[in-house]
PDB file of N, CA, C, O and CB in Angstrom:
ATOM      1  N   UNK A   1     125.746 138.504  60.266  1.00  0.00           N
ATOM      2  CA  UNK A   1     124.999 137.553  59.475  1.00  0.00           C
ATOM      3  C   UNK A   1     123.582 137.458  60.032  1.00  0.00           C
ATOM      4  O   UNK A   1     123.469 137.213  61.233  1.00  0.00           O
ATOM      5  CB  UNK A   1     125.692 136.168  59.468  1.00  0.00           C
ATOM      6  N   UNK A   2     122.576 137.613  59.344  1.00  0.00           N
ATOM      7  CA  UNK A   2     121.239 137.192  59.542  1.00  0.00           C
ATOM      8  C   UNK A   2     121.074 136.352  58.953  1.00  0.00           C
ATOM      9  O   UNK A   2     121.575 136.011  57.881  1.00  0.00           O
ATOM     10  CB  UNK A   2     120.328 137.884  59.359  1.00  0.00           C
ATOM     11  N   UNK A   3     119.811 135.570  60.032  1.00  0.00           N
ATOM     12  CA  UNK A   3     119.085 134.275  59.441  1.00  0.00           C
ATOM     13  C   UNK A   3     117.760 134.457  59.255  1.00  0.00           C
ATOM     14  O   UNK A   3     117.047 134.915  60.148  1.00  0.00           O
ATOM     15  CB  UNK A   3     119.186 133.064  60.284  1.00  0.00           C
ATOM     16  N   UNK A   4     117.312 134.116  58.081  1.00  0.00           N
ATOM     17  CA  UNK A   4     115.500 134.564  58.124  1.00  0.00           C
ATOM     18  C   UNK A   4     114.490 133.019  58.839  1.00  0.00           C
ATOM     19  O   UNK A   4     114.791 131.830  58.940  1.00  0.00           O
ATOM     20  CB  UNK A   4     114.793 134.922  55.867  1.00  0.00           C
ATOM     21  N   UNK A   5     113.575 133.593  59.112  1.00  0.00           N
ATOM     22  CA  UNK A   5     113.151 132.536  59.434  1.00  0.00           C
ATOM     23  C   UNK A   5     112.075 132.192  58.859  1.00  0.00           C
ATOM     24  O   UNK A   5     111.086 132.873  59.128  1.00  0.00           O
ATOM     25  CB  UNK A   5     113.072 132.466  60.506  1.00  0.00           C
ATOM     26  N   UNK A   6     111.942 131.232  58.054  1.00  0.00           N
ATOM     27  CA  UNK A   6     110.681 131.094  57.374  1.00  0.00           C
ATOM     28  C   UNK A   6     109.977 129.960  57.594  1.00  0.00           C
ATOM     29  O   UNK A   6     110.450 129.257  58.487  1.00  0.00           O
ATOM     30  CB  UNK A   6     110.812 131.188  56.093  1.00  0.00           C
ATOM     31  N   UNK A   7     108.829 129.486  56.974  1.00  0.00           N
ATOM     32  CA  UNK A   7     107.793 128.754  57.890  1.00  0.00           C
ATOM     33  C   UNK A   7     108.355 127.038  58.424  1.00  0.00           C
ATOM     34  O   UNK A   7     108.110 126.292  59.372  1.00  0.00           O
ATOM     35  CB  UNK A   7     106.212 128.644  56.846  1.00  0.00           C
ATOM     36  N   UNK A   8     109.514 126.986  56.767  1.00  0.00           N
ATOM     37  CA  UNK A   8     109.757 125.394  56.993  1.00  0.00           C
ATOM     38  C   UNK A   8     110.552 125.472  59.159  1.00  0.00           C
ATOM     39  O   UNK A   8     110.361 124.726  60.119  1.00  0.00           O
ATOM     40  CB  UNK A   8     111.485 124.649  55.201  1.00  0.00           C
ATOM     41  N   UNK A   9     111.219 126.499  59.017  1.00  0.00           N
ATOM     42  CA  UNK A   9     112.208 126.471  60.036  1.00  0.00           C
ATOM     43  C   UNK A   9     111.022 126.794  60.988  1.00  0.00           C
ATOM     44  O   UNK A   9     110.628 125.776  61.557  1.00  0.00           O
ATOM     45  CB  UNK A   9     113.618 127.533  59.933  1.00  0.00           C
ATOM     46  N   UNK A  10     110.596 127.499  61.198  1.00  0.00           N
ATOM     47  CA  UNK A  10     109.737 127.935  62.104  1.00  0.00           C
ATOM     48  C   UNK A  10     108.698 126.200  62.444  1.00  0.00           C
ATOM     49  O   UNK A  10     108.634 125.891  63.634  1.00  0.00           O
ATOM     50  CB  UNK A  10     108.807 129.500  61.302  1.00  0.00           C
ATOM     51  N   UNK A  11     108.256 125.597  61.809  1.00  0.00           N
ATOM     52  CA  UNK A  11     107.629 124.280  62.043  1.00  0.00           C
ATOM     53  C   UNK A  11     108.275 123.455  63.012  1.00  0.00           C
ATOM     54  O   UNK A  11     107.839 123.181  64.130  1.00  0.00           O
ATOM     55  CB  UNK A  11     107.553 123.536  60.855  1.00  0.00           C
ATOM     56  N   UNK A  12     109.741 122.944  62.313  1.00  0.00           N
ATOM     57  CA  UNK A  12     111.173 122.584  63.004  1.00  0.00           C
ATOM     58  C   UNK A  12     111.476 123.073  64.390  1.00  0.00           C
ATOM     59  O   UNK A  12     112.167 122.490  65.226  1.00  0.00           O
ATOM     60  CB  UNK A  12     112.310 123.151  62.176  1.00  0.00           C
ATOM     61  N   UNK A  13     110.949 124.064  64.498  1.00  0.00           N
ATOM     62  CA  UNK A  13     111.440 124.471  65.705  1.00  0.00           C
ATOM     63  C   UNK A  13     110.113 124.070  66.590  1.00  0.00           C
ATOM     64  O   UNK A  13     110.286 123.541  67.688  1.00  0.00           O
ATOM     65  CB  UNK A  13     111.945 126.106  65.712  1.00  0.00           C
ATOM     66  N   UNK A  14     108.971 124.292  66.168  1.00  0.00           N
ATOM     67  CA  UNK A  14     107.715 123.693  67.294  1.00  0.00           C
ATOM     68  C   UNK A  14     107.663 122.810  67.063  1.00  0.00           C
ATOM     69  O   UNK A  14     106.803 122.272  67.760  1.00  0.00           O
ATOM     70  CB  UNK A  14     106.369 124.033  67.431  1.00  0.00           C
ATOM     71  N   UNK A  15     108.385 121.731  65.985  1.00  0.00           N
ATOM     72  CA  UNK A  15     108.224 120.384  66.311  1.00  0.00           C
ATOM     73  C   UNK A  15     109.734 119.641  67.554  1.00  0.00           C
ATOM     74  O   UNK A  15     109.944 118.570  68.123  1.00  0.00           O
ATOM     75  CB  UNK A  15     108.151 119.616  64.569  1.00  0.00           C
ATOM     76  N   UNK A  16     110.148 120.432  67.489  1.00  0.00           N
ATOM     77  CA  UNK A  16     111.884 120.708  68.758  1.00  0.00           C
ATOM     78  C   UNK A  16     111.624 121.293  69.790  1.00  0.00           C
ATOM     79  O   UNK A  16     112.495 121.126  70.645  1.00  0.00           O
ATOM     80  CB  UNK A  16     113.276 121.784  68.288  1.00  0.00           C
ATOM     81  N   UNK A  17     110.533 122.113  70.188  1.00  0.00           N
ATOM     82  CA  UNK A  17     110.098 122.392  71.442  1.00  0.00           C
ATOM     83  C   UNK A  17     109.099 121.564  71.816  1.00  0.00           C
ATOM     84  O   UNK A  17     109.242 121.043  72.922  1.00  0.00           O
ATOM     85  CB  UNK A  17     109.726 123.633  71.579  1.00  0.00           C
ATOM     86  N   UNK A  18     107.994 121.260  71.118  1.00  0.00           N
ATOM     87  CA  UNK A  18     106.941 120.279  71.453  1.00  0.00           C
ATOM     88  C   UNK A  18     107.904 119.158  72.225  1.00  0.00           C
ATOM     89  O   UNK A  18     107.942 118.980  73.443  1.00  0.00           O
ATOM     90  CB  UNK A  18     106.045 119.666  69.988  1.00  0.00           C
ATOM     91  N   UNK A  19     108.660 118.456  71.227  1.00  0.00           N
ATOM     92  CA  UNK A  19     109.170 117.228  71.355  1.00  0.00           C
ATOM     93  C   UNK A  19     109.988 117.260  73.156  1.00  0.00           C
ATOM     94  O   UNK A  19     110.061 116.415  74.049  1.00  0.00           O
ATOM     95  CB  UNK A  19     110.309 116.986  69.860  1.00  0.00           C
ATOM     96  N   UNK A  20     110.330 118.255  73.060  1.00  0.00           N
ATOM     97  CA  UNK A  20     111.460 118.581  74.295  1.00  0.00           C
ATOM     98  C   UNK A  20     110.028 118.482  75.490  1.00  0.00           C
ATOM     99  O   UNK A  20     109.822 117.551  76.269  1.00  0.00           O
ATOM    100  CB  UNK A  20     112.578 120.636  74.143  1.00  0.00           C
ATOM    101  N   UNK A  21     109.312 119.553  75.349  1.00  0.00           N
ATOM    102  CA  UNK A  21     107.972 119.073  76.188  1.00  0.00           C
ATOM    103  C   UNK A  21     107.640 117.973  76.788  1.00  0.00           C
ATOM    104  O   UNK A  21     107.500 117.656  77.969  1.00  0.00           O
ATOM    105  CB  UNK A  21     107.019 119.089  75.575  1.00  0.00           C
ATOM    106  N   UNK A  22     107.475 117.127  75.210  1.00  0.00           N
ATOM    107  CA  UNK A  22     106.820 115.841  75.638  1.00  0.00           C
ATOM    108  C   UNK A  22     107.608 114.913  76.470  1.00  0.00           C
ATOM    109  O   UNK A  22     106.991 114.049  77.093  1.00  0.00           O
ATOM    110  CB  UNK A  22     106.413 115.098  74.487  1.00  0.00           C
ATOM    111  N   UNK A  23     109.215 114.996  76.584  1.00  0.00           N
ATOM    112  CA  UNK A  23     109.864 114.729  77.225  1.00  0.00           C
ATOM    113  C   UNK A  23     109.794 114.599  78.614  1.00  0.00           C
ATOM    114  O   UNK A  23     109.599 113.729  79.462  1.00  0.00           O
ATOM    115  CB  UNK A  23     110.437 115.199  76.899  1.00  0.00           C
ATOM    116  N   UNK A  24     110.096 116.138  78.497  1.00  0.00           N
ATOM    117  CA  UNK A  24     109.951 117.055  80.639  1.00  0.00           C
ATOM    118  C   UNK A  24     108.660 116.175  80.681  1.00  0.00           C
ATOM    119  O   UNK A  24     108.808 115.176  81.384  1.00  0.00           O
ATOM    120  CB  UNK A  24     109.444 119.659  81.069  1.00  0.00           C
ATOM    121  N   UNK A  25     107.162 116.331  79.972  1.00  0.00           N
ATOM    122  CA  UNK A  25     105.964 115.324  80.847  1.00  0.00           C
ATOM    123  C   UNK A  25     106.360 113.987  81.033  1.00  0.00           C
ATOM    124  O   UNK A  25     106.018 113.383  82.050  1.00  0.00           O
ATOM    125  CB  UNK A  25     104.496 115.143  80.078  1.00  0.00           C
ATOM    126  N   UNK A  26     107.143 113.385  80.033  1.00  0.00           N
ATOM    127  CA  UNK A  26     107.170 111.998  80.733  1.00  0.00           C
ATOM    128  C   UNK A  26     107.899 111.642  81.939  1.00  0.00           C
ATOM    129  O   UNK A  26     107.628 110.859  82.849  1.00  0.00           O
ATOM    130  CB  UNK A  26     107.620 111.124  79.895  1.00  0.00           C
ATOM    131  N   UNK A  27     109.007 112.495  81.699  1.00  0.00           N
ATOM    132  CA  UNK A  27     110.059 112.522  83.237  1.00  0.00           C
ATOM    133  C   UNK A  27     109.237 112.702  84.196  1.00  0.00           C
ATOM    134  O   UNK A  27     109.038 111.788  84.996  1.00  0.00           O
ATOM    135  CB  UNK A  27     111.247 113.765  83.470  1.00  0.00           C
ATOM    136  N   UNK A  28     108.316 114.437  84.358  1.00  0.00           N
ATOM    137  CA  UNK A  28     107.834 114.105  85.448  1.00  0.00           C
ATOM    138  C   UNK A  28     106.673 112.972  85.608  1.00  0.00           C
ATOM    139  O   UNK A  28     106.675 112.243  86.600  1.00  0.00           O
ATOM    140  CB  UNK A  28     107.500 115.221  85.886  1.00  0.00           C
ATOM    141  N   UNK A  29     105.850 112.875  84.766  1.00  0.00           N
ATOM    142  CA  UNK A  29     105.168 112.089  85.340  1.00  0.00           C
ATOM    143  C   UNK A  29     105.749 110.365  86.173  1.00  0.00           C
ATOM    144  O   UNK A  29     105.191 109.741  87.075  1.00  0.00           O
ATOM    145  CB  UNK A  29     104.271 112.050  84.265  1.00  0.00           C
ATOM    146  N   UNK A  30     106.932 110.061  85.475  1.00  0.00           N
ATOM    147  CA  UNK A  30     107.671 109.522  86.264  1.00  0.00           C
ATOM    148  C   UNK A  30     107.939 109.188  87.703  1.00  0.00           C
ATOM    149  O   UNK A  30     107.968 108.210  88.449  1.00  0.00           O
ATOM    150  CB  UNK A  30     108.243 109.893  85.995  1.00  0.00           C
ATOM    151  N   UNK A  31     108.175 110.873  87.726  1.00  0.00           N
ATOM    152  CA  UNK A  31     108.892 110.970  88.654  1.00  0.00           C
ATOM    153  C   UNK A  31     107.771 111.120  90.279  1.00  0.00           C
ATOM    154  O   UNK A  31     107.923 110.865  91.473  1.00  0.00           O
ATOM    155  CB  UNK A  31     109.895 112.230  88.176  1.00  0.00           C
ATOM    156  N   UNK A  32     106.663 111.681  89.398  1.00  0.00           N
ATOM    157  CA  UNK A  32     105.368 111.250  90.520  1.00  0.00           C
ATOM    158  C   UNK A  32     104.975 109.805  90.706  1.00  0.00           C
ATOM    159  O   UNK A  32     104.386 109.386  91.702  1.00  0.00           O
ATOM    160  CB  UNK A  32     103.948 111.903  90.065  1.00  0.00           C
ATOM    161  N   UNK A  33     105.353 109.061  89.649  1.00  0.00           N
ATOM    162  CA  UNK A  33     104.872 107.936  90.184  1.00  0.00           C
ATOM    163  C   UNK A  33     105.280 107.374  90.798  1.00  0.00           C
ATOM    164  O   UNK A  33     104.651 106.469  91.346  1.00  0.00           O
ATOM    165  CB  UNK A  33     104.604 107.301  89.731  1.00  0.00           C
ATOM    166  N   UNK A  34     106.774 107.654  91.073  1.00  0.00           N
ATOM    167  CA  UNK A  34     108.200 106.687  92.093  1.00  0.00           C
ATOM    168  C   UNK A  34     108.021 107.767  93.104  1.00  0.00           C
ATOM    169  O   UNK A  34     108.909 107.781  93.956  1.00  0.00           O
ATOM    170  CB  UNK A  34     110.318 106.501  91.329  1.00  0.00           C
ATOM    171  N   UNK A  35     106.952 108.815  93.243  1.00  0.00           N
ATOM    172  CA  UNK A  35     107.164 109.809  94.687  1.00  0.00           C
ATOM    173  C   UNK A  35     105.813 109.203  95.239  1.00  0.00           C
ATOM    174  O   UNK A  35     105.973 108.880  96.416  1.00  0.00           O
ATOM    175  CB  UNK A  35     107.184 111.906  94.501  1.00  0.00           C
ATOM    176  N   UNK A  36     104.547 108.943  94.785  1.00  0.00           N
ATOM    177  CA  UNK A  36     103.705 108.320  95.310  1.00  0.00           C
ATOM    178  C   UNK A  36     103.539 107.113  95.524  1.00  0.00           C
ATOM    179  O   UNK A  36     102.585 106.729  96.201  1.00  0.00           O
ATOM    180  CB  UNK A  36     103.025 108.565  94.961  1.00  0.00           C
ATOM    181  N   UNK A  37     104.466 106.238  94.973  1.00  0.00           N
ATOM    182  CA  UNK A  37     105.186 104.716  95.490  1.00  0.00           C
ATOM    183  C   UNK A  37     105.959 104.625  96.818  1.00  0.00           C
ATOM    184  O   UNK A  37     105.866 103.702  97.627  1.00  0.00           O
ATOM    185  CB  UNK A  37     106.329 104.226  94.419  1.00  0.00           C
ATOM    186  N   UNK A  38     106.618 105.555  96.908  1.00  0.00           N
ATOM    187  CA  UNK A  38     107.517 106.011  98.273  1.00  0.00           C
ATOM    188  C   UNK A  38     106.520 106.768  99.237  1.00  0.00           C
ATOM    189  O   UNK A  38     106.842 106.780 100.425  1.00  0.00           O
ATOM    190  CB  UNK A  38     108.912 107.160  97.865  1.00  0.00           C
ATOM    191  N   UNK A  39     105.466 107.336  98.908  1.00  0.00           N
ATOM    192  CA  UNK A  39     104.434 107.494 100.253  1.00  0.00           C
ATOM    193  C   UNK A  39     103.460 106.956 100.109  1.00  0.00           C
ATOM    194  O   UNK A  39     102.383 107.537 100.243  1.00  0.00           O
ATOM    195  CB  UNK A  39     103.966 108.725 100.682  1.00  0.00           C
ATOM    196  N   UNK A  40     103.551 105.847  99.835  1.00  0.00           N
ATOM    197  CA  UNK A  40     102.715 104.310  99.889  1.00  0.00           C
ATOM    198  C   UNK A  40     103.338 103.678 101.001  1.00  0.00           C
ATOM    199  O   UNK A  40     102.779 103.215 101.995  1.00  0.00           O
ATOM    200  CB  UNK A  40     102.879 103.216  98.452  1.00  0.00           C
ATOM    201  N   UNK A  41     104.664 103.710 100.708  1.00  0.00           N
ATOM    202  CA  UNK A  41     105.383 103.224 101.899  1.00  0.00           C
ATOM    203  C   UNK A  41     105.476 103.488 102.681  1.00  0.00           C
ATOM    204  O   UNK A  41     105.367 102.655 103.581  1.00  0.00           O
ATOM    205  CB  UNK A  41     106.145 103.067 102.016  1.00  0.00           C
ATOM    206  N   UNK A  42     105.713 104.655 102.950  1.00  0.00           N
ATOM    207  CA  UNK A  42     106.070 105.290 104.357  1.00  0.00           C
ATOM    208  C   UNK A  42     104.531 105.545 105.230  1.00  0.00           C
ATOM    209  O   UNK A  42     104.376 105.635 106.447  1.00  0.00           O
ATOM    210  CB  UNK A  42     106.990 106.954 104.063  1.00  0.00           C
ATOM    211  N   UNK A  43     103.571 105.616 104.214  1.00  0.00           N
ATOM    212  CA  UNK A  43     102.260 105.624 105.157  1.00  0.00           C
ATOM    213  C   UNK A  43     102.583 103.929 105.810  1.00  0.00           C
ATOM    214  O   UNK A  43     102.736 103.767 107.021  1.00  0.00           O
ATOM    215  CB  UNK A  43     100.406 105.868 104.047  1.00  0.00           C
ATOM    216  N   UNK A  44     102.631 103.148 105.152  1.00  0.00           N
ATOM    217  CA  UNK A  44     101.870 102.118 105.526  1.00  0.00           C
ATOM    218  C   UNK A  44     103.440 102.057 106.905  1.00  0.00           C
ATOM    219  O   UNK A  44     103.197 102.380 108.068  1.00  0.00           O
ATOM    220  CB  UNK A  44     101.404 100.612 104.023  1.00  0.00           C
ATOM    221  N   UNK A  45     104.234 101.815 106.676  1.00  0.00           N
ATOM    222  CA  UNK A  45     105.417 102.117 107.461  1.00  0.00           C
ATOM    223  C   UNK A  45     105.009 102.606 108.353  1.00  0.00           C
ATOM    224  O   UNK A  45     105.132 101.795 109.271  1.00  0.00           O
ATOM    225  CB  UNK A  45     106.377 102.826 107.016  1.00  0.00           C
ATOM    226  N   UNK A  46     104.345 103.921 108.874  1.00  0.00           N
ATOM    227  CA  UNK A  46     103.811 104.890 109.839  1.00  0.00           C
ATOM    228  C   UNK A  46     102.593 103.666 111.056  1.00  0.00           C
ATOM    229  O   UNK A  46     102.427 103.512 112.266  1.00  0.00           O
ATOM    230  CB  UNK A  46     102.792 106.409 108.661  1.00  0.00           C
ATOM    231  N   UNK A  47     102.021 103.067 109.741  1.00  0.00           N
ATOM    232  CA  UNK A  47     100.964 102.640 110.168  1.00  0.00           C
ATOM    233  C   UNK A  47     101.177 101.446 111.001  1.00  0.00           C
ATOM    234  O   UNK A  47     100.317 101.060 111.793  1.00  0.00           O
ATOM    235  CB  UNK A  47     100.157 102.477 109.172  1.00  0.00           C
ATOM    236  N   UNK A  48     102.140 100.940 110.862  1.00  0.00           N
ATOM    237  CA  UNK A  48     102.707  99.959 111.135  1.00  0.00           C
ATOM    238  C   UNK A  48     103.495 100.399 112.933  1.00  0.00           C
ATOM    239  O   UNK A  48     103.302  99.850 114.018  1.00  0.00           O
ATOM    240  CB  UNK A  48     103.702  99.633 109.721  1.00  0.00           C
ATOM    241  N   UNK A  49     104.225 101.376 112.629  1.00  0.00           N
ATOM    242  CA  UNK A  49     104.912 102.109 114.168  1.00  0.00           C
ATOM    243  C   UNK A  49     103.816 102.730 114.699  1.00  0.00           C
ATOM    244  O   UNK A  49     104.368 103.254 115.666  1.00  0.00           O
ATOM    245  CB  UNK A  49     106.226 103.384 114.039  1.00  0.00           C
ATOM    246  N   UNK A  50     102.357 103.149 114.801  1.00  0.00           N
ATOM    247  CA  UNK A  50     101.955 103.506 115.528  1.00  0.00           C
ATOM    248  C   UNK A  50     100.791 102.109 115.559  1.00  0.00           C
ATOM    249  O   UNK A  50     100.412 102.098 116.730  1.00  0.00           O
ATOM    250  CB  UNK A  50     101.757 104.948 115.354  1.00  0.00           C
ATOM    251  N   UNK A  51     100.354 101.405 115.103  1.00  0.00           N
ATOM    252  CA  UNK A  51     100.021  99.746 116.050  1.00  0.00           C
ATOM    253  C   UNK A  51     101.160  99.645 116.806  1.00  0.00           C
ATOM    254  O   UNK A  51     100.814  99.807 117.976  1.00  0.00           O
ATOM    255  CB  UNK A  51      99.892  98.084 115.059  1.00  0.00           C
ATOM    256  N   UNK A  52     102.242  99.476 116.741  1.00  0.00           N
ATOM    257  CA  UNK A  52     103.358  99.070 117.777  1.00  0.00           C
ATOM    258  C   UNK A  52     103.793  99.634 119.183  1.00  0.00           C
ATOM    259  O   UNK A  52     104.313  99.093 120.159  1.00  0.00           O
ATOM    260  CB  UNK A  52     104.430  99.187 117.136  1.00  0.00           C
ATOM    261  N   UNK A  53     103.288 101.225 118.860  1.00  0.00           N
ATOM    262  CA  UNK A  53     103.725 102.448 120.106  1.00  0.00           C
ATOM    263  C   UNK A  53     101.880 102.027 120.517  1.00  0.00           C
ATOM    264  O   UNK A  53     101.579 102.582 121.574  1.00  0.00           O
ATOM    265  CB  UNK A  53     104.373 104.814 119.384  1.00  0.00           C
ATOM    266  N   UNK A  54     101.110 101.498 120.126  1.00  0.00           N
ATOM    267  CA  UNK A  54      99.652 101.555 120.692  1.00  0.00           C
ATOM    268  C   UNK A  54      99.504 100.266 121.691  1.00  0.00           C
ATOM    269  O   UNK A  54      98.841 100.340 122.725  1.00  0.00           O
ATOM    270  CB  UNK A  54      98.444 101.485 119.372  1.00  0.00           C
ATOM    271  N   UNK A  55     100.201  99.049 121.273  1.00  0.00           N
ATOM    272  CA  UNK A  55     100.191  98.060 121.375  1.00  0.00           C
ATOM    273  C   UNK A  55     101.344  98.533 122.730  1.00  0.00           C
ATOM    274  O   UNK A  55     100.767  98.823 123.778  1.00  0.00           O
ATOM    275  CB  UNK A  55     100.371  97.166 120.039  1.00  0.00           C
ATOM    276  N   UNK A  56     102.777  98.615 122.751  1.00  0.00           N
ATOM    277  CA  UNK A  56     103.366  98.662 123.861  1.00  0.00           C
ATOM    278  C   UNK A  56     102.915  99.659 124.821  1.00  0.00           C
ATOM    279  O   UNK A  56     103.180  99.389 125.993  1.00  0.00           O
ATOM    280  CB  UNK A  56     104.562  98.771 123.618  1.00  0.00           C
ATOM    281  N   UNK A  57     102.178 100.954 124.556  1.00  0.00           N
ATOM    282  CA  UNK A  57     101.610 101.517 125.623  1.00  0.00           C
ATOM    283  C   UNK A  57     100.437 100.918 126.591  1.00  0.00           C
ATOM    284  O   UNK A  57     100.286 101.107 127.798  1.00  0.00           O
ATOM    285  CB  UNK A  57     101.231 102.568 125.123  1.00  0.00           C
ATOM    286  N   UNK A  58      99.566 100.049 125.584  1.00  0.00           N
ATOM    287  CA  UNK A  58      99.147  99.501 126.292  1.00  0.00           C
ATOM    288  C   UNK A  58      99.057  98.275 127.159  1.00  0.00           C
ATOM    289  O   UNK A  58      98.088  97.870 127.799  1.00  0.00           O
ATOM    290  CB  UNK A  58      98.728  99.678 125.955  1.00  0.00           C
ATOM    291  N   UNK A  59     100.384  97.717 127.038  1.00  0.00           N
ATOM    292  CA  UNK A  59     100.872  97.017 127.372  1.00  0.00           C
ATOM    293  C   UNK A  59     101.501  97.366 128.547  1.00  0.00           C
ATOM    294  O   UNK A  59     101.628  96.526 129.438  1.00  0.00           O
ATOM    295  CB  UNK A  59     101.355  96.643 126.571  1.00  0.00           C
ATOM    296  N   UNK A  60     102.090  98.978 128.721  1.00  0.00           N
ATOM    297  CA  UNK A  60     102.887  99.730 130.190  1.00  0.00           C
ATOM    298  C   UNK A  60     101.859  99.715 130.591  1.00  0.00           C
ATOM    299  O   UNK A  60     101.789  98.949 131.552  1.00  0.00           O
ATOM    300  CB  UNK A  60     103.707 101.232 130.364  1.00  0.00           C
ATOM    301  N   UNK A  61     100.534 100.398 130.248  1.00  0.00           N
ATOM    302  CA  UNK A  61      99.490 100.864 130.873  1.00  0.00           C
ATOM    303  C   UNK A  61      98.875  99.666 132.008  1.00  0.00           C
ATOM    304  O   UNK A  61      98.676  99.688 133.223  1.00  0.00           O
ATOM    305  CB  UNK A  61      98.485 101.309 129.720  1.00  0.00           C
ATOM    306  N   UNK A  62      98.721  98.777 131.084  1.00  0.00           N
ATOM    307  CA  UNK A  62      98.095  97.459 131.875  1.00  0.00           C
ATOM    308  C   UNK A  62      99.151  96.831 132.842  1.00  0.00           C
ATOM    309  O   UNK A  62      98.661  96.159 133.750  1.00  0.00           O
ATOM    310  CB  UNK A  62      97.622  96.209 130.761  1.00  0.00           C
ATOM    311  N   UNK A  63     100.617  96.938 132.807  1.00  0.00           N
ATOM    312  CA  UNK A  63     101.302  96.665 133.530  1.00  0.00           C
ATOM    313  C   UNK A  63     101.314  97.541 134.982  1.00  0.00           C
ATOM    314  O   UNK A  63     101.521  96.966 136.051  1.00  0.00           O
ATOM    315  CB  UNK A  63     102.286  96.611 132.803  1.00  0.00           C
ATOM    316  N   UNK A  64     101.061  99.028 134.894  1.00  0.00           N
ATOM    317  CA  UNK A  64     100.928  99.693 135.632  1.00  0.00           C
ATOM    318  C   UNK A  64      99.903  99.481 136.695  1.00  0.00           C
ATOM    319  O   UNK A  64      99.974  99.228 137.898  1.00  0.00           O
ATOM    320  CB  UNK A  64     100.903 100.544 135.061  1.00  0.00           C
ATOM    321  N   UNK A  65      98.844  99.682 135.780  1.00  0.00           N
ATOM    322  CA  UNK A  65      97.511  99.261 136.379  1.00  0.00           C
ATOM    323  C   UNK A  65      97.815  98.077 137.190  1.00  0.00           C
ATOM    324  O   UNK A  65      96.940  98.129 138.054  1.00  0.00           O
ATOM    325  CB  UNK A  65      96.375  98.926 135.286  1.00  0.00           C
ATOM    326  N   UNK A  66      98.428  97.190 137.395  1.00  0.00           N
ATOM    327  CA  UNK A  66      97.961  96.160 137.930  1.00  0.00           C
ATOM    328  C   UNK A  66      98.938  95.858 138.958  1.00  0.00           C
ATOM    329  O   UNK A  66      98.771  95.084 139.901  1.00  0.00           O
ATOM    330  CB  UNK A  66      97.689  95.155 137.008  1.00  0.00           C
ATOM    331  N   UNK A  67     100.395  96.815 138.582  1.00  0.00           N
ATOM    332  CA  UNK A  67     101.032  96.934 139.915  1.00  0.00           C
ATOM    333  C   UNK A  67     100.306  97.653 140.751  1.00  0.00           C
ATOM    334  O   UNK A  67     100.493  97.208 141.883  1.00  0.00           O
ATOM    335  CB  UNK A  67     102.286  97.487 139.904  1.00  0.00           C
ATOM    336  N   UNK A  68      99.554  98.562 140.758  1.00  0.00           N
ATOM    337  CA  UNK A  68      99.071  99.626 141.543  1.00  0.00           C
ATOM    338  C   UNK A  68      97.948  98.332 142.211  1.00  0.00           C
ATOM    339  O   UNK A  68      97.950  98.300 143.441  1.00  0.00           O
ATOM    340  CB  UNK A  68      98.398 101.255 140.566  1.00  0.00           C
ATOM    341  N   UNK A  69      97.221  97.521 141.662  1.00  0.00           N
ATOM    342  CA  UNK A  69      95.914  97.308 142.162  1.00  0.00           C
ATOM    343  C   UNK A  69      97.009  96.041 143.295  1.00  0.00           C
ATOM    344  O   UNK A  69      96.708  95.666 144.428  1.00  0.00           O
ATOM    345  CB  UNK A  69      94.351  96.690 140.733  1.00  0.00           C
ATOM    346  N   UNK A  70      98.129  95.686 142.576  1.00  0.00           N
ATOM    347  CA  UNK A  70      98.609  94.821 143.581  1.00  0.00           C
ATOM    348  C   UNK A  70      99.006  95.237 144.961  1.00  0.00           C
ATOM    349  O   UNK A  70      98.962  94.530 145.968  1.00  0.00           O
ATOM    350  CB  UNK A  70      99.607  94.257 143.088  1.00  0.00           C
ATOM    351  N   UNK A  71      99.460  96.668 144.859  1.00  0.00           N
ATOM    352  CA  UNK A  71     100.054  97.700 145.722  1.00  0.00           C
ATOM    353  C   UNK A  71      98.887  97.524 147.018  1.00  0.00           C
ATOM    354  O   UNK A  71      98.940  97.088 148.167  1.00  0.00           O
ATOM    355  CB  UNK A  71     100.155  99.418 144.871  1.00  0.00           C
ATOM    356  N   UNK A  72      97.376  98.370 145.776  1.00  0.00           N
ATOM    357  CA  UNK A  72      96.721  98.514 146.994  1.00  0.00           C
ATOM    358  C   UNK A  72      95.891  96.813 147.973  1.00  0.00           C
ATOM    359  O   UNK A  72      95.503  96.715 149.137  1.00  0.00           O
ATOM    360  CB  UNK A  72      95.507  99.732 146.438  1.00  0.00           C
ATOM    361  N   UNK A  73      95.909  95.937 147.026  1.00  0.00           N
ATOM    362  CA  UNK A  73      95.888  94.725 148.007  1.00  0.00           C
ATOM    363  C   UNK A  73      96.635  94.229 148.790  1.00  0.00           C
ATOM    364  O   UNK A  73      96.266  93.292 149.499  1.00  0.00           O
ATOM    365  CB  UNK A  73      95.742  93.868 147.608  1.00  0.00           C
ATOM    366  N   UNK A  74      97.637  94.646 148.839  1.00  0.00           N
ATOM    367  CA  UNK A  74      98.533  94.313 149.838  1.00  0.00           C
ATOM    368  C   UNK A  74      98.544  95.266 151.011  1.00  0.00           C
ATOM    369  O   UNK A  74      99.170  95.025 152.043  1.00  0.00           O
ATOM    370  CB  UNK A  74      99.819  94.214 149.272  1.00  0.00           C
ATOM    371  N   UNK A  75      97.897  96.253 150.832  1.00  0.00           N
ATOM    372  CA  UNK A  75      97.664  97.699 151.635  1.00  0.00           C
ATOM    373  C   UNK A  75      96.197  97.189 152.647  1.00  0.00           C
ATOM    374  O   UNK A  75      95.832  97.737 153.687  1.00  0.00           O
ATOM    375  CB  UNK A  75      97.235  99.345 150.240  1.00  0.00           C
ATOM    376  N   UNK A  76      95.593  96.078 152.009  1.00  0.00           N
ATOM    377  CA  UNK A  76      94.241  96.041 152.651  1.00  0.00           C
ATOM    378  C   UNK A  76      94.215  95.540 153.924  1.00  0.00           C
ATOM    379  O   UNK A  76      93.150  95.468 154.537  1.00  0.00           O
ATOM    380  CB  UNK A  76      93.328  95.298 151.933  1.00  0.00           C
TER     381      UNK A  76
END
């Protein structure tokens, strides 16, 4: 069996692929917008653990420092 294809069908069909198109763009664009929502987060998340690792290092640091300076006054 053959099917001919003539213009009505042929329209039908780019209006059934278009449509399917316009679809896949909305998904993805979607789907970028809930992926750049989630590294919104995780930056600021990041940003957040390295004030904290900056903040407690310098917090060892100055602790260090000041055993040592106690060290050496007691050395004097």
């Amino acid at each position: 069996m053959r099917s001919t294809w003539t213009d009505s069908r042929l329209d039908d069909f780019k209006t059934s692929v278009d449509a399917r198109f316009d679809d896949l763009a909305h998904r993805m664009d979607a789907g970028f917008a809930r992926v750049d929502g989630e590294l919104r987060d995780i930056r600021s998340e990041l940003g957040a653990l390295q004030r904290t690792v900056i903040q407690v290092g310098g917090g060892v640091a100055g602790a260090i420092l000041v055993g040592f300076l106690g060290l050496i006054a007691t050395q004097i």
